[in-house]
N, C-alpha and C positions, 0 to 999 in steps of 0.2 A: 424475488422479483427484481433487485435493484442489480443481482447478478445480471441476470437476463439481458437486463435494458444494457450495460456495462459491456457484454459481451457481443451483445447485438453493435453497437456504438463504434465498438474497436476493431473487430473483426477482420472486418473489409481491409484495413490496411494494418494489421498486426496480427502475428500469433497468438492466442488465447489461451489458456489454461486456467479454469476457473477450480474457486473449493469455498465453501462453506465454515470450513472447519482449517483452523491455522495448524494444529497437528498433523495434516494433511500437507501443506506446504511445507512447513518445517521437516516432512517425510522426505517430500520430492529432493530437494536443497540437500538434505544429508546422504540423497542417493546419488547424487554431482549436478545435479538439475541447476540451470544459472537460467537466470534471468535479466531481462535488460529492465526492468519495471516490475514494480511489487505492490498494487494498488491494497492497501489496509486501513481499514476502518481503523482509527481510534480506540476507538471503546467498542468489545463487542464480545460477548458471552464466554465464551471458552477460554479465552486470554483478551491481555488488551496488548494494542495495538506497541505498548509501550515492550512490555513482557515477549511479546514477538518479535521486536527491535533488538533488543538482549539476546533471544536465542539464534538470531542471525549475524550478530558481530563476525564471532569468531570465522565466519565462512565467508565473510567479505559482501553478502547479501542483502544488509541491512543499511550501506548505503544506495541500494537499488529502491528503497520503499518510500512510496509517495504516501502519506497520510491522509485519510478522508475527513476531515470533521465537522460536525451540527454541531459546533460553538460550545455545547453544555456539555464540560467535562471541568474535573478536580485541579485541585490546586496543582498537585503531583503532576499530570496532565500537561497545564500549563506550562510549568516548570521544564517539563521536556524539553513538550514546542522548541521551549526560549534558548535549549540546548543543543539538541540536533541542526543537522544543516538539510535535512533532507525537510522536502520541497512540501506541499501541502493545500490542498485542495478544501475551501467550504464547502458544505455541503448547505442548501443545494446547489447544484453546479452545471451548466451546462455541456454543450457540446466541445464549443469552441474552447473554453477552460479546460478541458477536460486534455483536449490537444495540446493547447499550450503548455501544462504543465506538465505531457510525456514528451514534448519534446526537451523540455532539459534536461531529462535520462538519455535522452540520445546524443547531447551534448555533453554529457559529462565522462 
């Protein structure tokens, strides 16, 4: 559902390509798929957000990804956060947020 509303949200003024599954992404990317924005949950079943971070390095992709997060995650987690530069989004999060933190992928 939170796809949905995400793609509905962005649409109109950006290209979309949604997935459910990060193995899916991490497919497209290794087929030369580039991205200007890489919206990923944190925390979320099949990998985390952090583990998708890592397997996007090497392809220069993994500074493209904006992090989603509801607050409640691990120490590890944390620790990230406090490391990476890439950008990051509370959840919940509106519209206007939602814009202002894809436009620093467009600035960067």
């Amino acid at each position: 559902m939170i796809l949905q509303v995400l793609q509905r949200a962005l649409s109109r003024e950006h290209d979309v390509r949604m997935t459910t599954r990060a193995s899916e992404a991490v497919a497209w990317i290794r087929d030369g798929e580039r991205f200007d924005a890489i919206l990923c949950d944190l925390m979320m079943p099949e990998i985390t957000g952090m583990e998708l971070h890592a397997m996007l390095a090497p392809t220069g992709q993994a500074e493209a990804m904006i992090f989603m997060t509801g607050g409640a995650f691990t120490q590890a987690a944390r620790e990230f956060l406090d490391e990476v530069t890439n950008p990051r989004i509370e959840k919940p999060f509106d519209r206007a947020q939602l814009n202002a933190v894809l436009a620093t992928r467009s600035r960067a």
